[in-house]
C-alpha positions as CSV (number, residue, x, y, z in Angstrom):
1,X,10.5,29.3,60.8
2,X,11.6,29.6,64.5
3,X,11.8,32.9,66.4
4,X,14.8,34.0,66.0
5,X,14.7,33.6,62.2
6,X,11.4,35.6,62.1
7,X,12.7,38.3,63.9
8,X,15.7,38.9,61.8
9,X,13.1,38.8,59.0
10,X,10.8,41.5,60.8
11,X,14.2,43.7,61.8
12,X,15.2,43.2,57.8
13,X,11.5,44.7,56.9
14,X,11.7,47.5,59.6
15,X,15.2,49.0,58.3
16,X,14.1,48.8,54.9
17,X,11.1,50.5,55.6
18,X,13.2,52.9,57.6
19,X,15.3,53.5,54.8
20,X,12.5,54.6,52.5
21,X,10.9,57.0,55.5
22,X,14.8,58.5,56.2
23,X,15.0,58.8,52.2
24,X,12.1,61.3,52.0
25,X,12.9,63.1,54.9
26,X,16.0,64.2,54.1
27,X,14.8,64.9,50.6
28,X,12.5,67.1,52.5
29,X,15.4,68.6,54.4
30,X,17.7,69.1,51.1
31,X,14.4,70.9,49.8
32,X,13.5,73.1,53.0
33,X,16.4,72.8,55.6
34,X,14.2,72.0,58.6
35,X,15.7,70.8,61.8
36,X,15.9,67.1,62.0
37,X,14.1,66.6,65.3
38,X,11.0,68.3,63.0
39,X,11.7,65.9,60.4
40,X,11.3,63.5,62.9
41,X,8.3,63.8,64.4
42,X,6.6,64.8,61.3
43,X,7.6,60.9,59.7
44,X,6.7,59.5,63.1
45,X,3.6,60.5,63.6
46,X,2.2,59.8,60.0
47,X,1.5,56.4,61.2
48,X,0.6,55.2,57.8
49,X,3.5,55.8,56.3
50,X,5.7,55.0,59.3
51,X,3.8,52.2,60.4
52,X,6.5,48.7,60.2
53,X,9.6,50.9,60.4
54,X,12.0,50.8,62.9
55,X,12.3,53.8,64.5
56,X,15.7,53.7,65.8
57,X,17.2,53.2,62.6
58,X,15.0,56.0,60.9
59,X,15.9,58.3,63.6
60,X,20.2,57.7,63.5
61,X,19.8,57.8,59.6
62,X,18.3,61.1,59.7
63,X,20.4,62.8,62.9
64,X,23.5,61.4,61.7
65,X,23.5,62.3,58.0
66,X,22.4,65.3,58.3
67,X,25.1,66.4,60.8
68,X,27.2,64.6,58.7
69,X,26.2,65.7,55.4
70,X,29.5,67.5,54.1
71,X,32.0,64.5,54.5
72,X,29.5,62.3,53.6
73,X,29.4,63.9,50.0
74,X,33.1,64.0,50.4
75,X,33.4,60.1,50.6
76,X,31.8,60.0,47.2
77,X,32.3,63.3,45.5
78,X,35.5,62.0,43.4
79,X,33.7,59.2,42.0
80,X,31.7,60.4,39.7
81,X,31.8,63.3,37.1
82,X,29.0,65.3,38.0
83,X,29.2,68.7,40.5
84,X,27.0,67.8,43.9
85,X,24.9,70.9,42.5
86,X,23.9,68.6,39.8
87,X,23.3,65.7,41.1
88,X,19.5,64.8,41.2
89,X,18.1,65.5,45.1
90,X,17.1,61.9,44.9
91,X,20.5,60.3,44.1
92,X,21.8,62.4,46.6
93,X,19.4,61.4,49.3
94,X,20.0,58.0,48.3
95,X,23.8,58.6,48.6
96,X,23.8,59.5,51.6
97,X,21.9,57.0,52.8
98,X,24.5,54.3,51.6
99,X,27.6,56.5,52.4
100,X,26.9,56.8,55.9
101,X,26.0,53.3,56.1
102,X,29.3,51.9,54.1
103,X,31.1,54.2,56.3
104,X,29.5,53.7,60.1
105,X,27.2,50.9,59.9
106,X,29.5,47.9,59.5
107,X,26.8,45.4,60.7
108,X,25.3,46.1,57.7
109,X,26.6,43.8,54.6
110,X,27.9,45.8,52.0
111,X,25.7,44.2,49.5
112,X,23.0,44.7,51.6
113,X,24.0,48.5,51.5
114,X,23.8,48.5,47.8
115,X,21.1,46.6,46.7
116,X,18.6,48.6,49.3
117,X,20.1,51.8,47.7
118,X,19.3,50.7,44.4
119,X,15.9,49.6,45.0
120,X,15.0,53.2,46.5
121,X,16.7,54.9,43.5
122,X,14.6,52.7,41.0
123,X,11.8,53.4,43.2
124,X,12.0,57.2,43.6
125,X,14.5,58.4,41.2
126,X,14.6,58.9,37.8
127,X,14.8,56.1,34.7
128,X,18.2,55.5,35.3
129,X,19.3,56.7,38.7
130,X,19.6,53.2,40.0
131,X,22.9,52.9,37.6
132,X,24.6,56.0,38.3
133,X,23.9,55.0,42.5
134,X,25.3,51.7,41.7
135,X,27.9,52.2,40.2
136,X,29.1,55.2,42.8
137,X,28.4,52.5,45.6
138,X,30.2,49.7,44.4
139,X,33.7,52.3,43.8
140,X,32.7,53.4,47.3
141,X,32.2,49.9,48.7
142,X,35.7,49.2,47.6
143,X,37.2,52.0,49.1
144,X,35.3,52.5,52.0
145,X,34.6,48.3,53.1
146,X,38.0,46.5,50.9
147,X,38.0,43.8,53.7
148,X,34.6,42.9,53.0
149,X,34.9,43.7,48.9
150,X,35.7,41.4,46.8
151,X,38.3,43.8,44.5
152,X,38.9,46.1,47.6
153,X,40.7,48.9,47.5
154,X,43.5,48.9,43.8
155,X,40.9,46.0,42.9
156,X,42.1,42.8,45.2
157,X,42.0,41.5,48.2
158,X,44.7,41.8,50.4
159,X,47.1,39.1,50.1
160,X,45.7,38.2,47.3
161,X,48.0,36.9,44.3
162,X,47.0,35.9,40.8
């Protein structure tokens, strides 16, 4: 493996690790409404359960979706049946999560997106909170990344004819 290849590998670790930190604090802030910078430090300096992730990352997730919570929620609110009031903390942690990304971290694969969002609501969230989140993301995916989708946006690609 040469360098450049392990340090994508190592980056790949880090935001996933970052992901699960940024998951539980803003559970925590759905819970208590602390201030983010709080949040923050609080995750940081546990250095056993912050230890490997990157820090950057961690810290836009949390800023960001947090100050962007309400049109975050509105990206996905219409795709699903439940009220937000209803919706388990942890799918809507989760949601977030993948919502802001779709939405503002294009360098991030769509897939990518998904299948970490998944793996934290299987982890976390209840029996079957990993197929509710999935199947939210992948309507959102379509909307929100249709040059990237597969089916995009009306469920084709652009341009494409059968």
């Amino acid at each position: 493996m040469n360098a450049s290849t392990q340090q994508n590998k190592v980056s790949t670790g880090a935001r996933s690790k970052a992901r699960r930190v940024a998951l539980q604090a803003i559970y925590q802030w759905q819970m208590t409404a602390d201030q983010p910078e709080d949040l923050i430090a609080q995750y940081e300096a546990d250095r056993d359960q912050f230890g490997g992730a990157d820090p950057a990352y961690f810290e836009e997730l949390v800023y960001k979706i947090i100050n962007q919570v309400e049109s975050l929620d509105n990206q996905y609110a219409d795709l699903h049946e439940r009220q937000m009031k209803d919706v388990d903390p942890i799918e809507k942690a989760v949601l977030r999560i993948a919502t802001y990304e779709l939405a503002e971290r294009l360098d991030v694969p769509y897939k990518v997106v998904i299948n970490e969002a998944v793996a934290l609501a299987k982890k976390f969230g209840a029996e079957q909170s990993h197929t509710f989140v999935n199947g939210i993301l992948d309507k959102l995916a379509r909307k929100l990344r249709a040059v990237e989708h597969p089916e995009g946006e009306g469920g084709k690609l652009p341009g494409w004819h059968s």
